[in-house]
TIKE-897392 format. One record per residue (C-alpha): chain; residue number from 1; x, y, z. Coordinates in steps of 0.05 Angstrom, whole numbers, plus 5000, padded with zeros to 4 digits. Layout:
{"A", NUM, {X, Y, Z}};
...
***
This chain:
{"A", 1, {4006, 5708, 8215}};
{"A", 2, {4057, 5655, 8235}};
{"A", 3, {4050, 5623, 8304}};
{"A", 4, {4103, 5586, 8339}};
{"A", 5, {4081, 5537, 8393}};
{"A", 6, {4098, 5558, 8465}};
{"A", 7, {4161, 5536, 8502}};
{"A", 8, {4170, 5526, 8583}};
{"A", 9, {4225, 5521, 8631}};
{"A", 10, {4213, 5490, 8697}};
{"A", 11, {4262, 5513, 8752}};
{"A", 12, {4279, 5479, 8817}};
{"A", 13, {4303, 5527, 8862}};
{"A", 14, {4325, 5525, 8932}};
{"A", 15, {4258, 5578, 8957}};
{"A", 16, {4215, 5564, 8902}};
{"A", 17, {4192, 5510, 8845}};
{"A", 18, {4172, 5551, 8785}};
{"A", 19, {4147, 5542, 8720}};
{"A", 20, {4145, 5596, 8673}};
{"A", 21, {4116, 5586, 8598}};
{"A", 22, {4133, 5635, 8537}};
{"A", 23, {4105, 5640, 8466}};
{"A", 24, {4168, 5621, 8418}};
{"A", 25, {4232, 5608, 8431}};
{"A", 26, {4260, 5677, 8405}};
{"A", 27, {4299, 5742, 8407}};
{"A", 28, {4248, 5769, 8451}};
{"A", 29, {4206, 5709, 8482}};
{"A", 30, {4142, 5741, 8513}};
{"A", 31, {4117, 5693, 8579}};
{"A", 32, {4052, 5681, 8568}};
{"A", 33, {4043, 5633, 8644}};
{"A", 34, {4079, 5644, 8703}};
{"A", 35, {4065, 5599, 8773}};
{"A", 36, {4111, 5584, 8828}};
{"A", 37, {4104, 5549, 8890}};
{"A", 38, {4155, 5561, 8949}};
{"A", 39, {4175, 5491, 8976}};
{"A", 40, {4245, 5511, 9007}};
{"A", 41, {4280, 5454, 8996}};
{"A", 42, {4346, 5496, 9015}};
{"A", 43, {4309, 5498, 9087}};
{"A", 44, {4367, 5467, 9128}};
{"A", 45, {4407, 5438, 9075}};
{"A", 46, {4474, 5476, 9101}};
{"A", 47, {4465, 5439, 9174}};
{"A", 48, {4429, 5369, 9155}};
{"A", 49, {4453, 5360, 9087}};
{"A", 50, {4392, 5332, 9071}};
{"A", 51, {4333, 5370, 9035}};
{"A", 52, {4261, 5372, 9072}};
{"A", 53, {4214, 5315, 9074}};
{"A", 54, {4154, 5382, 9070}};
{"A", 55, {4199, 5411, 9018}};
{"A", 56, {4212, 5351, 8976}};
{"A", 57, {4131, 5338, 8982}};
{"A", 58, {4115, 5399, 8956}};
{"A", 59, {4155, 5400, 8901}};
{"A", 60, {4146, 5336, 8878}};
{"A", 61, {4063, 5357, 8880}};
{"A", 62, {4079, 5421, 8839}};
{"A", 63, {4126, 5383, 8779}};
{"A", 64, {4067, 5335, 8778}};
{"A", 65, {4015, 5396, 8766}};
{"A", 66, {4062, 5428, 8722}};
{"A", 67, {4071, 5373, 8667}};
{"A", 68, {3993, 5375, 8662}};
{"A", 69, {3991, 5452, 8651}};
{"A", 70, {4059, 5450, 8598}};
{"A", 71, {4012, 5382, 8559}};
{"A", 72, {3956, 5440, 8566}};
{"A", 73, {3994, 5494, 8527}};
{"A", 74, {4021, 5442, 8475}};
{"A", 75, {4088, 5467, 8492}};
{"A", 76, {4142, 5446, 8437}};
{"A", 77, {4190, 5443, 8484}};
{"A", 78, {4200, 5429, 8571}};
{"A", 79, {4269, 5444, 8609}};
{"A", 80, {4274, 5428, 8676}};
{"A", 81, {4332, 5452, 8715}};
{"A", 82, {4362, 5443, 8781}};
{"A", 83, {4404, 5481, 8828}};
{"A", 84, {4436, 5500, 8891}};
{"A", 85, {4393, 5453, 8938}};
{"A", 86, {4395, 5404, 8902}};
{"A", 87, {4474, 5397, 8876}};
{"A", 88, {4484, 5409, 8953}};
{"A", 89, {4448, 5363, 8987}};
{"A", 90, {4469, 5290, 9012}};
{"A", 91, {4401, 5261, 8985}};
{"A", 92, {4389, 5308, 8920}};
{"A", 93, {4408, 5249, 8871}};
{"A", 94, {4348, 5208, 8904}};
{"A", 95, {4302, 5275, 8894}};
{"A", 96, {4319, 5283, 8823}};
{"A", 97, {4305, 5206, 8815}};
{"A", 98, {4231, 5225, 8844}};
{"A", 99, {4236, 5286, 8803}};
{"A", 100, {4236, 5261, 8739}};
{"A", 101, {4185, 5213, 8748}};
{"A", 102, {4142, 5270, 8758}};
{"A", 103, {4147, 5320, 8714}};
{"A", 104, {4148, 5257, 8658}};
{"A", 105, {4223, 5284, 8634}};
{"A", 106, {4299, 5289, 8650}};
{"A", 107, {4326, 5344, 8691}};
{"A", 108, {4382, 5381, 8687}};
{"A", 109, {4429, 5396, 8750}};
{"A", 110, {4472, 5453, 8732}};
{"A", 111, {4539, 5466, 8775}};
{"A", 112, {4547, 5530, 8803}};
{"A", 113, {4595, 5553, 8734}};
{"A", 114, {4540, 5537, 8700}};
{"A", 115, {4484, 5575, 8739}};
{"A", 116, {4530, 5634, 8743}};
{"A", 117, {4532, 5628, 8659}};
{"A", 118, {4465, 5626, 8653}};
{"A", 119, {4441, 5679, 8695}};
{"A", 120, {4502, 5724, 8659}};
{"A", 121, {4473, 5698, 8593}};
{"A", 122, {4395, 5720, 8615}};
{"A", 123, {4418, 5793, 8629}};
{"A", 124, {4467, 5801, 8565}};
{"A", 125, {4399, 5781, 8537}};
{"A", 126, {4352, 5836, 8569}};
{"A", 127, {4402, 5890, 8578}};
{"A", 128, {4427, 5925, 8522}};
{"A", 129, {4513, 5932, 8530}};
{"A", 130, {4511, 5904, 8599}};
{"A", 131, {4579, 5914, 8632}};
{"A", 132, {4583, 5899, 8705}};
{"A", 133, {4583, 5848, 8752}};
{"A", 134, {4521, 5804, 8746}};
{"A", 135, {4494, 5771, 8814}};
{"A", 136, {4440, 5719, 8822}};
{"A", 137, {4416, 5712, 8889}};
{"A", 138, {4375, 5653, 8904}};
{"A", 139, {4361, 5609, 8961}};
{"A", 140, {4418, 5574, 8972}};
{"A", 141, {4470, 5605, 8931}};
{"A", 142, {4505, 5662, 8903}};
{"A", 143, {4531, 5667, 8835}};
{"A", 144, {4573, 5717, 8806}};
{"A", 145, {4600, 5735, 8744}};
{"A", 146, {4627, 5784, 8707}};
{"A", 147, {4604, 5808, 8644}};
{"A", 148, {4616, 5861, 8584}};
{"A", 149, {4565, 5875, 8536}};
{"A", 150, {4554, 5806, 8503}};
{"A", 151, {4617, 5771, 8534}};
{"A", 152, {4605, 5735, 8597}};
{"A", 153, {4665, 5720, 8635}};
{"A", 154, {4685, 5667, 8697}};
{"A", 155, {4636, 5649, 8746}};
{"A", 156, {4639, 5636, 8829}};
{"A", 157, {4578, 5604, 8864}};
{"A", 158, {4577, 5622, 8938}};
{"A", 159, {4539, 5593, 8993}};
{"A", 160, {4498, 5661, 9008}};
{"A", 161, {4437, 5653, 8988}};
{"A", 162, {4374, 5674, 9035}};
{"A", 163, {4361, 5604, 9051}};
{"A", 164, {4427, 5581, 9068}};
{"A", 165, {4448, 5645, 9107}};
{"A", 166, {4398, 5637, 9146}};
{"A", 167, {4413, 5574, 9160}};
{"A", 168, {4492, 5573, 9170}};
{"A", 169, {4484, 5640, 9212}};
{"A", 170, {4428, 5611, 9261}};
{"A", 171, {4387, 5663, 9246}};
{"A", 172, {4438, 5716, 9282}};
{"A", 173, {4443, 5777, 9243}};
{"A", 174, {4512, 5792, 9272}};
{"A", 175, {4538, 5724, 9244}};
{"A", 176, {4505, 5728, 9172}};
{"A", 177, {4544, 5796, 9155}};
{"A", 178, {4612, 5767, 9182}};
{"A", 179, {4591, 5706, 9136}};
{"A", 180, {4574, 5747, 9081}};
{"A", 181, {4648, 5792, 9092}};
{"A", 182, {4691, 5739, 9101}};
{"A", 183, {4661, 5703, 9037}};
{"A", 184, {4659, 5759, 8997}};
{"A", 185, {4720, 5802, 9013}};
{"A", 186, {4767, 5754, 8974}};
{"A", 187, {4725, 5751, 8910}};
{"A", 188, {4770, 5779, 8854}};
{"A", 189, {4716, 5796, 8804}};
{"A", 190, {4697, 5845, 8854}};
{"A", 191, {4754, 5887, 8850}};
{"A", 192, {4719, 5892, 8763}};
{"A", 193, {4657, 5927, 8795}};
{"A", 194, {4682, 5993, 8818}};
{"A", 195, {4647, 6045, 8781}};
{"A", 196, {4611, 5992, 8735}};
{"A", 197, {4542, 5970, 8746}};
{"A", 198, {4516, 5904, 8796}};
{"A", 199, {4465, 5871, 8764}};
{"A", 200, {4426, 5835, 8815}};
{"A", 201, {4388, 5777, 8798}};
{"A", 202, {4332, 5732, 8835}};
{"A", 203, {4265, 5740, 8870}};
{"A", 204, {4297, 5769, 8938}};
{"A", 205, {4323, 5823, 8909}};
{"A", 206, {4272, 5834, 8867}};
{"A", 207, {4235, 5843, 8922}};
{"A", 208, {4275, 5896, 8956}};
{"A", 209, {4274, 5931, 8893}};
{"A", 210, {4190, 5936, 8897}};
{"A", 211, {4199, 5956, 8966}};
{"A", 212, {4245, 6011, 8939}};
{"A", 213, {4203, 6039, 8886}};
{"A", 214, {4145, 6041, 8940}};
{"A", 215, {4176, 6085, 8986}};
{"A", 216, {4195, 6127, 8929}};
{"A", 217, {4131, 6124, 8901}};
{"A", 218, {4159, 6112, 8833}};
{"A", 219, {4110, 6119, 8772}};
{"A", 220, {4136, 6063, 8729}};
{"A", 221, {4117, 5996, 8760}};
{"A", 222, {4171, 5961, 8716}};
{"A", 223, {4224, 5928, 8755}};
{"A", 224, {4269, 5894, 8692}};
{"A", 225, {4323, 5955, 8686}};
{"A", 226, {4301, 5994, 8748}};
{"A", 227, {4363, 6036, 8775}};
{"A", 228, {4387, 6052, 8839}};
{"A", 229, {4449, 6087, 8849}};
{"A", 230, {4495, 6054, 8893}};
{"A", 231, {4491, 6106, 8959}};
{"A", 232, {4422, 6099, 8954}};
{"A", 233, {4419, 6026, 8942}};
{"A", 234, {4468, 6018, 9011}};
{"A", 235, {4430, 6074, 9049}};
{"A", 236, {4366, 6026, 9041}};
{"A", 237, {4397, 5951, 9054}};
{"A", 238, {4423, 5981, 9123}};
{"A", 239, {4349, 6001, 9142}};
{"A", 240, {4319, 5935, 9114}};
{"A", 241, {4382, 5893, 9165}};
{"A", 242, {4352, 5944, 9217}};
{"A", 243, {4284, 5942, 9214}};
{"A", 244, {4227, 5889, 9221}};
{"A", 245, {4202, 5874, 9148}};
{"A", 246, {4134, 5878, 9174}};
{"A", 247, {4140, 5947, 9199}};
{"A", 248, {4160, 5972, 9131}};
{"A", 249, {4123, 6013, 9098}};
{"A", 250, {4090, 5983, 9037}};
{"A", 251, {4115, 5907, 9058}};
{"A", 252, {4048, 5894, 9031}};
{"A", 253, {4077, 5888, 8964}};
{"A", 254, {4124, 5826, 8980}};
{"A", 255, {4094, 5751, 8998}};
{"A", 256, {4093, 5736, 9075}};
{"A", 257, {4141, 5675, 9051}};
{"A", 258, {4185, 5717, 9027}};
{"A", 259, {4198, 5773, 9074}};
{"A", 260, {4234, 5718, 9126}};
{"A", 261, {4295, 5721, 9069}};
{"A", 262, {4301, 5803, 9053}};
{"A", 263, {4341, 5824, 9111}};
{"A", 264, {4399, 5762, 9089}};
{"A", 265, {4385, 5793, 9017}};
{"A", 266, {4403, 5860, 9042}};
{"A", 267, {4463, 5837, 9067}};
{"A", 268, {4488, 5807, 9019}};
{"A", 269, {4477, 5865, 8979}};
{"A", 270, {4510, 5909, 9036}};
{"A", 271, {4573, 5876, 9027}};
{"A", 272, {4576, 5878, 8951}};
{"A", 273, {4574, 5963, 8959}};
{"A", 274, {4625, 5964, 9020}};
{"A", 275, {4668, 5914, 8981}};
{"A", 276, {4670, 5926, 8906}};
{"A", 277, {4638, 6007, 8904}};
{"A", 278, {4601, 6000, 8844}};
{"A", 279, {4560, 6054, 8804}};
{"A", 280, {4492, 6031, 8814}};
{"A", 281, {4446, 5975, 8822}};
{"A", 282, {4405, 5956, 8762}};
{"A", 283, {4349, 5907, 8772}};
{"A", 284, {4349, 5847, 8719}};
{"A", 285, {4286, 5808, 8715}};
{"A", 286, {4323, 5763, 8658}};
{"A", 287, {4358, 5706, 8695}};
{"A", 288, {4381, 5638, 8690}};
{"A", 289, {4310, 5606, 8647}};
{"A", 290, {4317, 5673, 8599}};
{"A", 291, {4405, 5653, 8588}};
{"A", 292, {4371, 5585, 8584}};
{"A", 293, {4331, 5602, 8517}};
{"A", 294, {4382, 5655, 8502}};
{"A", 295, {4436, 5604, 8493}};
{"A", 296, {4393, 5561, 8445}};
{"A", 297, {4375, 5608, 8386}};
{"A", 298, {4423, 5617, 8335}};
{"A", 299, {4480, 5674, 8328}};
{"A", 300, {4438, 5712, 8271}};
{"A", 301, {4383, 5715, 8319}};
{"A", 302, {4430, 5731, 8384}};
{"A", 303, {4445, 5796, 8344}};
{"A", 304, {4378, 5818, 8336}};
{"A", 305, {4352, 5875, 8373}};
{"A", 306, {4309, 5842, 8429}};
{"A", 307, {4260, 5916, 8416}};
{"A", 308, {4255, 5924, 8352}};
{"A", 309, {4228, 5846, 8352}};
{"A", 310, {4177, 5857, 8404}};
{"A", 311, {4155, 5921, 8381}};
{"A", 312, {4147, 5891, 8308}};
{"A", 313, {4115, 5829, 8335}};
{"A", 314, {4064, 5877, 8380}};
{"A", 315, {4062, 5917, 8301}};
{"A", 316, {4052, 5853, 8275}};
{"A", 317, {3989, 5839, 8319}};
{"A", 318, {3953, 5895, 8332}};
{"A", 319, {3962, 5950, 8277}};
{"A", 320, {3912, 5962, 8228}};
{"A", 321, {3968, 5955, 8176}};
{"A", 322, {4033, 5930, 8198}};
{"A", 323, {4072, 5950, 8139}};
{"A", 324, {4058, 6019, 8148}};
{"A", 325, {4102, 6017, 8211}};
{"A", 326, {4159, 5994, 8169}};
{"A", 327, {4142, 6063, 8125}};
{"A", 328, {4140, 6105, 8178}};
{"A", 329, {4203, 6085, 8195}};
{"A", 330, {4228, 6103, 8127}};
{"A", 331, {4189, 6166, 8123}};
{"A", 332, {4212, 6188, 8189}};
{"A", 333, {4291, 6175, 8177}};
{"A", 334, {4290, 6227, 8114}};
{"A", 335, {4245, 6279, 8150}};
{"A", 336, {4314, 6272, 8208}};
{"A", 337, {4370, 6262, 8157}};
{"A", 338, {4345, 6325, 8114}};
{"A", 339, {4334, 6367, 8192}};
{"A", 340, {4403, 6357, 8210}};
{"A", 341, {4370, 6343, 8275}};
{"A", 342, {4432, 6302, 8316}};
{"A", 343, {4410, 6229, 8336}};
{"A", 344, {4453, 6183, 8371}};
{"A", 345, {4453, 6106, 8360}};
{"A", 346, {4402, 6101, 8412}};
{"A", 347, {4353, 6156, 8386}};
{"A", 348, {4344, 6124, 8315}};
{"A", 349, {4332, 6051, 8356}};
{"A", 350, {4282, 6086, 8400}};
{"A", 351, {4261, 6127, 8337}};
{"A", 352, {4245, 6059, 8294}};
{"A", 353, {4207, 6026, 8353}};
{"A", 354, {4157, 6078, 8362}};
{"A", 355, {4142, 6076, 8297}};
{"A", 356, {4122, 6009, 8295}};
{"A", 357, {4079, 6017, 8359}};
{"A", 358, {4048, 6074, 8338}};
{"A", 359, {3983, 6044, 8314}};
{"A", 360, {3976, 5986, 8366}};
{"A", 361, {3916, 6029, 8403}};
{"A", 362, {3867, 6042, 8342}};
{"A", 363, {3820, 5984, 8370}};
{"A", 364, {3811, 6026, 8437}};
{"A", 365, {3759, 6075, 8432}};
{"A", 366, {3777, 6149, 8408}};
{"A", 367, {3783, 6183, 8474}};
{"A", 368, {3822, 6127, 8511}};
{"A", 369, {3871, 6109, 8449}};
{"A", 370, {3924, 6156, 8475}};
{"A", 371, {3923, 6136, 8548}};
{"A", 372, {3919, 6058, 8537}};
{"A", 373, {3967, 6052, 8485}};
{"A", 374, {4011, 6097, 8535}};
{"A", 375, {4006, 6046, 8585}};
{"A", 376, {4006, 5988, 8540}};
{"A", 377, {4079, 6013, 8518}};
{"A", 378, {4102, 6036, 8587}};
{"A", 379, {4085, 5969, 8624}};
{"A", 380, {4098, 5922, 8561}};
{"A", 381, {4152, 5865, 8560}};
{"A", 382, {4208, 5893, 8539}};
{"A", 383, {4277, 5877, 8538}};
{"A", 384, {4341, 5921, 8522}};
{"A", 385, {4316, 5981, 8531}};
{"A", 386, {4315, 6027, 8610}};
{"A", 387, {4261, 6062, 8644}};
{"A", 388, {4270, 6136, 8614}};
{"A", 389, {4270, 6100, 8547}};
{"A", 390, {4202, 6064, 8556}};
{"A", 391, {4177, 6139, 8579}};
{"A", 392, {4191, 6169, 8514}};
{"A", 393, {4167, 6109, 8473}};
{"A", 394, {4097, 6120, 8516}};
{"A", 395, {4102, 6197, 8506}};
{"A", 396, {4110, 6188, 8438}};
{"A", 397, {4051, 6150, 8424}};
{"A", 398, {4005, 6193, 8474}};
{"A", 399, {4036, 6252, 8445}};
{"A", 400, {4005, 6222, 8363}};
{"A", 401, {3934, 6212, 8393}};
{"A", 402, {3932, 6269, 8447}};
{"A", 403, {3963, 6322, 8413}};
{"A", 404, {4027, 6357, 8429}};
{"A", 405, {4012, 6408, 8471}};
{"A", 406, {3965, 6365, 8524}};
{"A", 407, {3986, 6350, 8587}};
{"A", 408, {4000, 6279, 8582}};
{"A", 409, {4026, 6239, 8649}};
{"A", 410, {4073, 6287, 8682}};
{"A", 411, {4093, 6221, 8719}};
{"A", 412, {4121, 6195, 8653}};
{"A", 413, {4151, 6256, 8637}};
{"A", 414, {4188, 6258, 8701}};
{"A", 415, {4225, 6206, 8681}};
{"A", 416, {4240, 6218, 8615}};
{"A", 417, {4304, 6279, 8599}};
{"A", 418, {4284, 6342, 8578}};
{"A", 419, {4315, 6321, 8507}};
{"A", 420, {4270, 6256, 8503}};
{"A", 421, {4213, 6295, 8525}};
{"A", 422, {4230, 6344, 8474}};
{"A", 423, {4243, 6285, 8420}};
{"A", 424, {4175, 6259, 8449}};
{"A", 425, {4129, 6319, 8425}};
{"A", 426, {4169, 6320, 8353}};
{"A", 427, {4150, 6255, 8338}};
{"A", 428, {4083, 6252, 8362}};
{"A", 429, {4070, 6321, 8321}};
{"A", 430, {4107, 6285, 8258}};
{"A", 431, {4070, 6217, 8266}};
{"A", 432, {3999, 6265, 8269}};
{"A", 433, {4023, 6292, 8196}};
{"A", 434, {4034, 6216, 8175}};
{"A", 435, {3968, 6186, 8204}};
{"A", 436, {3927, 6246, 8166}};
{"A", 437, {3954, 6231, 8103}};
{"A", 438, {3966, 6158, 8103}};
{"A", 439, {3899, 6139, 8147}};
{"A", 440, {3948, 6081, 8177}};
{"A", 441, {3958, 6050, 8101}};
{"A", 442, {4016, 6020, 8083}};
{"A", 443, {4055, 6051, 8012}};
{"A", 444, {4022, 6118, 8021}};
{"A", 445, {4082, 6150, 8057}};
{"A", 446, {4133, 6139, 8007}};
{"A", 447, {4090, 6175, 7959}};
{"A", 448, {4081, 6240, 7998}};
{"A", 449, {4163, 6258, 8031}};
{"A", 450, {4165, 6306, 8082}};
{"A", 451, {4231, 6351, 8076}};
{"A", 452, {4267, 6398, 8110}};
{"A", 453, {4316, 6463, 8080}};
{"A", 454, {4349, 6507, 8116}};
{"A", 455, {4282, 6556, 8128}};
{"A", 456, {4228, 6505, 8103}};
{"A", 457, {4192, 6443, 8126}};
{"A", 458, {4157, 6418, 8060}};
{"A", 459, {4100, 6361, 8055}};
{"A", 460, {4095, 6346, 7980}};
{"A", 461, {4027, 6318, 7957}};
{"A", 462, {4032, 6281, 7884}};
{"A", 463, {3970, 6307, 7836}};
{"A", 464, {3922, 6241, 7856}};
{"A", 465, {3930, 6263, 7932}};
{"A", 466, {3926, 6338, 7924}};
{"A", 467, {3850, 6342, 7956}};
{"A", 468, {3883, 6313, 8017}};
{"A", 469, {3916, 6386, 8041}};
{"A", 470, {3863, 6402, 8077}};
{"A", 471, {3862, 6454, 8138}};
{"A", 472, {3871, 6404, 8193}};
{"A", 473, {3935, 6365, 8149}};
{"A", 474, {3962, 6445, 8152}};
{"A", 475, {3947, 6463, 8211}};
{"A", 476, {3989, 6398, 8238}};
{"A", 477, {4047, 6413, 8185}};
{"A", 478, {4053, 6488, 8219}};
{"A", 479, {4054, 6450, 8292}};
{"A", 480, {4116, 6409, 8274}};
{"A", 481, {4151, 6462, 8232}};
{"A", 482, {4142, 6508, 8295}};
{"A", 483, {4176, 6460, 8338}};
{"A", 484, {4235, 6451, 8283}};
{"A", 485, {4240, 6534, 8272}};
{"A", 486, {4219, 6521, 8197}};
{"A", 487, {4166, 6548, 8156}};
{"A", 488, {4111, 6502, 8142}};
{"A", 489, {4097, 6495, 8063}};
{"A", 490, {4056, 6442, 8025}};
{"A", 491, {4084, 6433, 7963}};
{"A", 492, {4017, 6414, 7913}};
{"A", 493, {4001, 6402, 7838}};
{"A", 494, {4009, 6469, 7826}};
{"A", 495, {4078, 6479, 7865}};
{"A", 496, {4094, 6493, 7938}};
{"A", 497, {4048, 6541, 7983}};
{"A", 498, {4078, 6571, 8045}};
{"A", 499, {4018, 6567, 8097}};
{"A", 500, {3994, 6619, 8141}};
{"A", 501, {4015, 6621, 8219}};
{"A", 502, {3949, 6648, 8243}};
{"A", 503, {3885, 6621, 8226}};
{"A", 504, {3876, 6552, 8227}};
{"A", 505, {3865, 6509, 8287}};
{"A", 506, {3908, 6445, 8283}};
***
């Protein structure tokens, strides 16, 4: 196995100094360390024009501390960027001076075109056909920008951020919406977003998003691609401007530093719906340091599908035979074609990744391999693909180990369509034919086709595998063709033999 040496992006925001490490620069970069440390250096920059002595102290301490932990992970690479607080304050050039000097390299201070790029750039990344309006709220700034699917457009950088409304406003609620109005109501890219998704980027809204999914009581604690429609998404910002953060339910969830900055959050968000009426609001957790990495691998890999890698790369690592994966795929894409069941675009994408994770649990013991690869999948870092997706890729697997008929997480399934749910248990009774046959070996597939007619649903077994069609390999064989309205038939040495419906247990 090949191993790339880590990469890390240091990021000096106006709330928070973070470093965040992942394991290759890639299609699908995995982080492997994440540590922040909230210095607000955007703390009064809009009225002094000078960032914090505390803040500046701070950070300085946690760029020193992080160029020991990125020499630690041998990191191949280190890029430190700079932002709002910084470009905007009288005595950021003397900061960045100090900067550098402590994190042992040179730091870049992006503009506010080249923020909004970059965050547009980190969701065309983890979103698959993004086409909205991307905003990335930090501390002191908004950036917008609009993009469709891998085309970002124009940027604007606004002085909204939680930080800095907080600041300009005097902490008067009142003032910080007619701030927010008057700054956004003018924004032509706005008058794009109508019935097109707002993709909202940075830690604050993040944040509101967790608080959203608790009160729901949402089963999928996955916040990269979470969706709230737009009603919804308004209904909520007006009770987090109305309401003491602390009295929220669930507020437990979100830092005490940042809860200070969700009610400016929420109204910035406020505005966006009352202005621009967009569909929904999807939750990007791929940002500025993820367009950062995006921007520097080549155009071959830009094209690559950011799932497929990870899945292969989790294949890669944890099945028992990787290259079966690759057969399964194969094996399963003439079982469809020769069906006629219909599969969008999407379907065959989802169809190919979990085949390639369907093996990643054998290490776990028997009774658990199921549920952990479930959750494995459901939780796992992935990019391009949304939550109802993730449920059937999790179904699918549970589905293999579990059987089809048990009454895997009705949370999960809740998510997931009827049709994925029903594209779920097809799969998972298809991949329990494989796994019989093939016992998770690579070139064993190819050898023994599974086939549909129009009234048949034949598994034919070459002469050297003919002791394999057992009862249990039938009794799975008559579970799928079931499903498919086929009759089951194993087609042997000594030609094919339709099998019995009653009898045998699968």
């Amino acid at each position: 196995m090949e191993f790339q040496q880590p990469v890390a992006i240091v990021d000096i925001g106006s709330n928070s100094v973070r470093l965040v490490a992942y394991d290759a620069l890639s299609r699908a970069p995995t982080p492997i360390f994440n540590e922040k440390v909230l210095c607000g250096l955007g703390r009064g920059v809009m009225s002094s024009g000078q960032l914090p002595v505390d803040g500046v102290r701070k950070a300085l301490q946690a760029l020193a501390r992080f160029r020991v932990l990125a020499d630690n992970m041998h990191v191949s690479a280190l890029h430190v960027l700079a932002t709002a607080a910084v470009r905007d304050a009288q005595n950021g050039a003397e900061f960045l001076e100090q900067a550098e000097a402590a994190i042992g390299c040179p730091i870049r201070l992006l503009s506010g075109a080249e923020e909004a790029r970059m965050s547009a750039l980190g969701v065309i990344s983890g979103i698959r056909e993004a086409d909205g309006v991307v905003g990335d709220l930090g501390g002191g700034s908004l950036e917008l920008v609009n993009v469709k699917f891998d085309r970002p457009g124009k940027g604007v950088s606004l002085p909204l951020g939680g930080l800095a409304l907080s600041d300009s406003s005097k902490g008067a609620a009142k003032a910080a919406v007619k701030i927010a109005r008057d700054a956004l109501t003018n924004v032509k890219l706005l008058k794009k977003l109508h019935n097109r998704s707002f993709y909202a980027v940075g830690g604050t809204w993040r944040a509101l998003a967790k608080l959203h999914m608790r009160q729901r009581n949402y089963p999928l604690k996955v916040m990269h691609n979470y969706v709230i429609p737009a009603r919804d998404a308004l209904d909520f910002a007006s009770l987090i401007e109305r309401v003491d953060s602390d009295a929220l339910v669930s507020i437990g969830a979100v830092s005490a530093s940042r809860r200070p900055l969700l009610a400016y959050g929420a109204i910035v968000l406020d505005e966006i719906i009352r202005i621009a009426n967009p569909r929904d609001i999807v939750i990007s957790a791929s940002g500025v340091r993820e367009g950062l990495l995006f921007g520097q691998i080549n155009e071959d890999e830009r094209r690559q599908d950011p799932l497929l890698v990870a899945a292969a790369e989790l294949n890669k690592m944890r099945a028992r035979d990787p290259a079966h994966g690759y057969d399964l795929c194969a094996w399963t894409d003439e079982f469809i074609r020769s069906s006629h069941i219909e599969e969008t675009a999407e379907e065959v994408r989802l169809r190919h990744a979990s085949c390639l994770l369907a093996d990643i649990g054998w290490r776990a013991h028997p009774d658990y391999r199921g549920e952990q690869s479930m959750n494995l999948i459901a939780h796992a870092s992935f990019a391009a693909i949304d939550h109802p997706g993730r449920a059937f890729l999790a179904l699918v697997t549970a589905f293999r180990h579990e059987g089809i008929d048990a009454d895997v997480s009705p949370q999960l399934r809740a998510i997931a369509s009827a049709r994925q749910l029903d594209r779920a248990r097809l799969l998972g009774a298809a991949f329990r034919v494989a796994y019989i046959v093939s016992t998770a070996m690579s070139e064993i597939l190819p050898q023994v086709p599974m086939t549909c007619s129009r009234t048949q649903l034949t598994l034919k077994l070459p002469p050297k595998f003919a002791a394999l069609g057992s009862d249990r390999l039938a009794g799975r064989l008559r579970q799928l063709a079931r499903l498919i309205g086929r009759e089951a038939v194993l087609a042997g040495p000594l030609g094919p033999e339709p099998l019995a419906v009653e009898g045998v247990e699968p």
